[in-house]
C-alpha positions in Angstrom: 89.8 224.1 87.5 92.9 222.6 89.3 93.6 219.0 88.7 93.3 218.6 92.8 89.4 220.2 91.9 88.5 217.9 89.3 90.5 214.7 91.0 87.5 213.1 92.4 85.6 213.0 88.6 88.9 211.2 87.4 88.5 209.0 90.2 84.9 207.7 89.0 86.4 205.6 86.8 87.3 203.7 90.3 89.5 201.4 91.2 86.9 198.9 91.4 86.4 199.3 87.8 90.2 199.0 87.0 90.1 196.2 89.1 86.8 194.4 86.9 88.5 195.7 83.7 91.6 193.9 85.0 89.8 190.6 85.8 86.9 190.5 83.5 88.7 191.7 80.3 89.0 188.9 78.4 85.1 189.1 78.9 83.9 191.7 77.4 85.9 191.2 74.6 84.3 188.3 74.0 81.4 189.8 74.1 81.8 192.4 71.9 83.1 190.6 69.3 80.5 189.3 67.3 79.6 193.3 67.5 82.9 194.1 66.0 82.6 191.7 63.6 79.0 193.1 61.9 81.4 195.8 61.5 84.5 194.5 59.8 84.0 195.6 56.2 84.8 199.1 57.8 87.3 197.9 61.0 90.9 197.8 60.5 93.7 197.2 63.5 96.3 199.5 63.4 99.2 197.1 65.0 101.8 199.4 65.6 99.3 201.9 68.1 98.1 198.3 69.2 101.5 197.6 70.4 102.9 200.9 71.3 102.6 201.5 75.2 100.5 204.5 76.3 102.5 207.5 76.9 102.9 208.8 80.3 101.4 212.1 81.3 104.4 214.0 81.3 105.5 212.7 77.9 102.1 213.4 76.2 101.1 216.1 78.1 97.3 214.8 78.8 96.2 212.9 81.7 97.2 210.8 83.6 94.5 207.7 83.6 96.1 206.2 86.5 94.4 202.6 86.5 94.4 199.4 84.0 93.7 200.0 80.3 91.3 197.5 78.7 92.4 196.5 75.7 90.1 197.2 72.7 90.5 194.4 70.1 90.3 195.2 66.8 89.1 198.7 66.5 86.9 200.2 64.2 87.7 202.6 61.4 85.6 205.8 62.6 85.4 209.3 61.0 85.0 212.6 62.4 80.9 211.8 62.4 81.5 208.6 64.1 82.6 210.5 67.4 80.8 213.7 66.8 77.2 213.2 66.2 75.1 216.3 65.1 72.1 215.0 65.6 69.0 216.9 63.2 66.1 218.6 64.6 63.0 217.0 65.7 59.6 218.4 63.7 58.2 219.1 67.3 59.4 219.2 70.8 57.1 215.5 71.3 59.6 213.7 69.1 62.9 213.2 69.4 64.9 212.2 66.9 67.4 210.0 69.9 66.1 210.9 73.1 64.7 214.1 75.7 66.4 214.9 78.9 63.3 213.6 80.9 63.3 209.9 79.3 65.0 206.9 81.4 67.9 205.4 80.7 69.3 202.1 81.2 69.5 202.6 85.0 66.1 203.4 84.8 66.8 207.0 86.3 66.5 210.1 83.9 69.0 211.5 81.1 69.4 214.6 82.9 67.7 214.7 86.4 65.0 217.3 87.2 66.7 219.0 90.0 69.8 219.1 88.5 68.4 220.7 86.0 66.9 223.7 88.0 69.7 224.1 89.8 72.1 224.5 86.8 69.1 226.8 84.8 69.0 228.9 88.0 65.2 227.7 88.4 63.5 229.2 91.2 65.5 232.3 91.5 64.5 235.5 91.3 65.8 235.9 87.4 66.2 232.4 86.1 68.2 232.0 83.0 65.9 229.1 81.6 62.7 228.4 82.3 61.3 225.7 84.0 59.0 224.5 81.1 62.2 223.8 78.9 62.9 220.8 80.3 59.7 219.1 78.8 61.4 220.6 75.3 64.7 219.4 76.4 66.1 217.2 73.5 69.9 215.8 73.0 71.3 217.3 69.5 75.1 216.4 69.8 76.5 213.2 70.8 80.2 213.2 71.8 82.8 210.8 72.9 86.2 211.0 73.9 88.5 208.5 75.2 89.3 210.1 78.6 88.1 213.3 80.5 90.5 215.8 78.6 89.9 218.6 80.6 93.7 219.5 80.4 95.8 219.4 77.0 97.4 217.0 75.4 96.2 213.6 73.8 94.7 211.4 76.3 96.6 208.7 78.8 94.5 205.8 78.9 93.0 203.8 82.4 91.0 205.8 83.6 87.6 205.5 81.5 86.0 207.4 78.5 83.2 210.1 78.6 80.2 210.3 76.9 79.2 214.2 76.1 76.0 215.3 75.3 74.5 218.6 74.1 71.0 219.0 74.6 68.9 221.8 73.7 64.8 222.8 74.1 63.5 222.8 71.2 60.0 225.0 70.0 57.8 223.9 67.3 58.0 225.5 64.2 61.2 227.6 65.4 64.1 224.7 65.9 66.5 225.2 68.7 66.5 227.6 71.7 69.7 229.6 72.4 70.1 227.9 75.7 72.2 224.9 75.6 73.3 222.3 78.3 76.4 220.5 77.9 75.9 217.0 79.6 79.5 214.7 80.6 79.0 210.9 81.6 81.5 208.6 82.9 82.3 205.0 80.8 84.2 202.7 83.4 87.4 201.2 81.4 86.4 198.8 82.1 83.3 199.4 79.4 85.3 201.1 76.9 85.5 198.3 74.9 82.7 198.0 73.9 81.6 201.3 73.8 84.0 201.9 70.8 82.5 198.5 69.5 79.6 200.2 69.5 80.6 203.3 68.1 82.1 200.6 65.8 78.8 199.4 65.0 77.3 202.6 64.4 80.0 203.6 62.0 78.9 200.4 59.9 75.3 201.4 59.8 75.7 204.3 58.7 78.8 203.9 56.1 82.0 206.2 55.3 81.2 209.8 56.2 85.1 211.3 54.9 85.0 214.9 55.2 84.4 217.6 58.3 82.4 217.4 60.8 78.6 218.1 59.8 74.5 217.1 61.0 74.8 213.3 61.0 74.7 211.8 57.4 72.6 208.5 58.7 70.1 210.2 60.8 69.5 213.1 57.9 69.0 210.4 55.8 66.2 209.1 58.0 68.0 205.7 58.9 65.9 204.0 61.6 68.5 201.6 62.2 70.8 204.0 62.7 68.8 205.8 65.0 67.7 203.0 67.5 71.2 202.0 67.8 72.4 205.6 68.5 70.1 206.1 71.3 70.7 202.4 72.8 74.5 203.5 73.3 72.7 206.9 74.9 70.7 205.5 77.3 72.9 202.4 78.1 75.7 205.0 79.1 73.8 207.7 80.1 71.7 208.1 83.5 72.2 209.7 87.3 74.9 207.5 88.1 77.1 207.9 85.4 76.7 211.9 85.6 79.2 213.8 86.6 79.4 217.1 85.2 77.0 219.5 83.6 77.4 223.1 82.3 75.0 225.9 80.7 75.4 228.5 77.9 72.6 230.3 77.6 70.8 233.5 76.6 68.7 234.5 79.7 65.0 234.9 79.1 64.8 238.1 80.6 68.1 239.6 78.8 67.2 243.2 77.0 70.3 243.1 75.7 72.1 240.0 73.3 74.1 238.1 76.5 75.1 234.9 77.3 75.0 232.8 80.8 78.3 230.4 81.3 78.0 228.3 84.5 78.2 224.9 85.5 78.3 221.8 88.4 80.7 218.8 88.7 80.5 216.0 91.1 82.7 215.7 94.0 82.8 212.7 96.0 79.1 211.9 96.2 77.7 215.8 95.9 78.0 218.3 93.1 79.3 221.2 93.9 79.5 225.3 91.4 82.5 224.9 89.0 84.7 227.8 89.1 85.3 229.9 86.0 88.8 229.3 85.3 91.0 231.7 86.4 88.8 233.6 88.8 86.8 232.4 92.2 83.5 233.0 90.3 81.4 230.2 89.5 79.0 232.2 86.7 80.6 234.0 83.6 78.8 236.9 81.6 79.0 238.6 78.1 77.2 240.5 76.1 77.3 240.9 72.3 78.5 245.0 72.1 79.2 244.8 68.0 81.1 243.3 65.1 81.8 239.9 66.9 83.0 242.6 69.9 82.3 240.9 73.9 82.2 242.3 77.3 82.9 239.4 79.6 82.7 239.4 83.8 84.8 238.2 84.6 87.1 238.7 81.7 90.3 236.4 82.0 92.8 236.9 79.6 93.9 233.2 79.2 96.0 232.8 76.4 97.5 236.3 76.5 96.1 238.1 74.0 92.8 236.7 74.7 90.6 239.8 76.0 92.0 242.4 73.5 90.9 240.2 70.7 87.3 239.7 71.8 87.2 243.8 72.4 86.8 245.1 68.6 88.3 248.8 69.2 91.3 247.7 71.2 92.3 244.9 68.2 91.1 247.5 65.4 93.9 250.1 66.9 96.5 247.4 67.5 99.6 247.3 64.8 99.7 244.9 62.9 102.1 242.8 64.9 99.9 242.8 67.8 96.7 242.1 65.9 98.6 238.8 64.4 99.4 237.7 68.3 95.8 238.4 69.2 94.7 235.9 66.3 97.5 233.1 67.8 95.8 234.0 70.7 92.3 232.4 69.6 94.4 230.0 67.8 95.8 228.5 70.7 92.5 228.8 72.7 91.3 226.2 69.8 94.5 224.2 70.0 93.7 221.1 72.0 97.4 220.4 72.6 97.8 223.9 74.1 95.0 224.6 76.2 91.8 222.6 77.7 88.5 223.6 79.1 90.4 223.7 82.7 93.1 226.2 81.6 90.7 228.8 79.3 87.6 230.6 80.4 83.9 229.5 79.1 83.9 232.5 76.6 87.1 231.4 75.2 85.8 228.0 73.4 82.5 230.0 72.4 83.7 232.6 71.1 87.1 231.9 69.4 85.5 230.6 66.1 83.6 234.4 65.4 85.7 236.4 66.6 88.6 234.6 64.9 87.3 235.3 61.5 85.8 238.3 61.8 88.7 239.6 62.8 90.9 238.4 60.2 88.7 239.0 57.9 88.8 243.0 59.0 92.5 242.9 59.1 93.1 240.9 55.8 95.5 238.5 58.0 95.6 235.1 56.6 94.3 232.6 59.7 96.5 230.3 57.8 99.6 232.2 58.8 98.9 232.3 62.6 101.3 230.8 64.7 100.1 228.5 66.8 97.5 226.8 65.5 96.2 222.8 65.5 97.3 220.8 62.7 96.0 217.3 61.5 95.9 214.8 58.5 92.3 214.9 59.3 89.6 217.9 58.0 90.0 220.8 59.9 86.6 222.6 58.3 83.9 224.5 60.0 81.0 223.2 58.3 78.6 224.4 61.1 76.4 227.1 58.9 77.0 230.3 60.1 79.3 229.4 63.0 82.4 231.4 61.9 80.2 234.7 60.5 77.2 235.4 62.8 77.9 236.8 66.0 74.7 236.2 67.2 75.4 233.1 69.2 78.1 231.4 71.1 76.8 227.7 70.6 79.7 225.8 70.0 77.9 222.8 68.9 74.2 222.7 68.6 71.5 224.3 66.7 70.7 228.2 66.5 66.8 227.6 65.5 67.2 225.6 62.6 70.6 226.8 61.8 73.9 224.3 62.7 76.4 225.5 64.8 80.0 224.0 65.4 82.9 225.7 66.2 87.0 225.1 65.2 87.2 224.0 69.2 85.0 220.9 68.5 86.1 220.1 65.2 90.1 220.1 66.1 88.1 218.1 69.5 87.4 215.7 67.2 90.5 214.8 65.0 92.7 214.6 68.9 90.0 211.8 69.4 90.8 209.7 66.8 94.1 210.1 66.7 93.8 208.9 70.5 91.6 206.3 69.0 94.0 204.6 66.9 97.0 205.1 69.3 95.6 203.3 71.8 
């Protein structure tokens, strides 16, 4: 979507809050501190990103924030699992291991509302996609949080609030996770993200150094109570109906015959949401169906990064040259490149499908990944550690569960090292 399309979500983080953040600052602060403190065996402050100013939009290539920044204080020294939170299954659909989609939260409205819901799961039509009974199995399974909205590239520019994402799936007893998946954004005022990260802080603390890729959440695999109750305070604290303001579906319809997938979504504008587009086309629902060998047909099919749609088709990349075959992989590399491309500039297949089709396809060709041009590059672990996620083909869950199987793509885990390098620039 345009950034005149997805101004209004920006603008949630209002100027009311960047006003508060501006006047009550030294507040929260204050009291988040003694927070931060319980923390301080594992918090450091990194002075110089303390210091340095934010860098404009056009130098950093993210957004612009456009407000205030609250400052954060000391900041915590998170991992990749202290931002990206696989949460493990549930043994049955009664008991969650943080919270379902029906349960109230802080603003004593729902985690994800009923009718959104239905409207997004295409309840009530003549061929839903979900069924109405899964949002009684609706569970959250991924916790996310990011800094700023990052829907366009580039590390983030600070001012105008964080987001909380959330993945939640339905989950069956006895089978795990259903291949239905919705992905659930809320907005943190700035003038709350301090101590949101104290609390991530906090969290980080509890549950001790986690070094290594991004994988199910050592604390709450361990069974830490603590852990867990503090985990789904921060959920329902910054969760709710008015902090909402985007939600989107990947899902295998119920009725499918064939292996096919369901991309749509809604985001709020002014006071209403309103059908997202599919990038690149005036659509506003995205299908694909597994054909073979990690091979997709997509309608609408956008081929954004060039390259894109002849490396998802197995028989056009199989009688490429060689040459061509290496600028379809840099294709999927930059679609998983969050300093080249956002989820407003590729297609919902893109994300989902990069990881799969990436490997499979290297792995055909004998092309090195490693030699791709155009790939992300950190300091940080860059491992898929999700199961199956860069062999099976069967799925296009980017972060979640496949029954009892994890799932998380190169997109989330390269998600997750721009996060805390914008974590500790800030």
């Amino acid at each position: 979507m345009s950034d005149d399309e997805r101004g209004s979500v920006r603008g949630v983080g209002s100027a009311v809050d960047r006003r508060r953040a501006a006047r009550w600052g030294g507040a929260v602060l204050a009291l988040v501190a003694p927070l931060v403190a319980l923390g301080a065996a594992s918090c450091s402050t990194d002075d110089a990103a303390a210091t340095a100013p934010p860098s404009s939009a056009a130098d950093a290539g993210g957004r612009d924030g456009g407000g205030d920044v609250a400052p954060l204080g000391p900041k915590p020294d998170l991992g990749p699992n202290d931002v990206t939170i696989l949460v493990p299954l549930p043994v049955t659909k009664a008991t969650p291991v943080i919270m379902r989609g029906d349960e109230l939260t802080d603003d004593k409205s729902p985690l994800v509302p009923r009718a959104l819901f239905d409207r997004v799961a295409g309840v009530g039509a003549s061929t839903p996609d979900v069924s109405a009974e899964a949002y009684d199995r609706l569970h959250v399974v991924a916790v996310r949080f990011d800094l700023c909205d990052h829907g366009a590239p580039g590390p983030c520019t600070f001012g105008g609030g964080a987001r909380m994402r959330l993945v939640l799936q339905p989950i069956t007893d006895g089978f795990g996770a259903d291949d239905v998946g919705f992905h659930v954004f809320y907005n943190i005022p700035e003038a709350e993200v301090p101590r949101a990260v104290a609390s991530l802080g906090e969290l980080a603390r509890i549950q001790g150094p986690t070094p290594g890729p991004v994988r199910p959440s050592p604390a709450l695999v361990a069974g830490n109570a603590e852990y867990a109750k503090a985990l789904r305070a921060f959920v329902a604290r910054y969760g709710g109906e008015a902090s909402l303001v985007r939600m989107t579906l990947n899902a295998q319809p119920i009725f499918a015959a064939a292996i096919r997938w369901t991309f749509r979504g809604v985001e709020k504008k002014g006071g209403a949401f309103e059908d997202m587009k599919i990038t690149g086309t005036s659509e506003t629902l995205q299908g694909v169906i597994l054909l073979n060998e990690a091979s997709y047909q997509v309608t609408p099919l956008v081929d954004t990064p060039a390259g894109l749609a002849a490396a998802i088709d197995k028989a056009k990349f199989d009688a490429a040259p060689e040459a061509e075959k290496r600028a379809m992989l840099s294709a999927l590399a930059a679609v998983d490149n969050p300093l080249t491309h956002g989820p407003d500039t590729v297609a919902c297949v893109a994300c989902h499908a990069s990881t799969v089709v990436a490997h499979t396809r290297a792995k055909a060709s004998g092309i090195d990944l490693r030699s791709v041009s155009g790939a992300y590059t950190s300091t940080r672990d860059l491992a898929v550690s999700g199961g199956k996620s860069a062999t099976t083909d069967r799925t296009l869950r980017a972060l979640g569960w496949l029954g009892k199987e994890p799932m998380i793509s190169q997109r989330v885990v390269n998600d997750t090292a721009l996060v805390l390098d914008d974590l500790a620039r800030r």
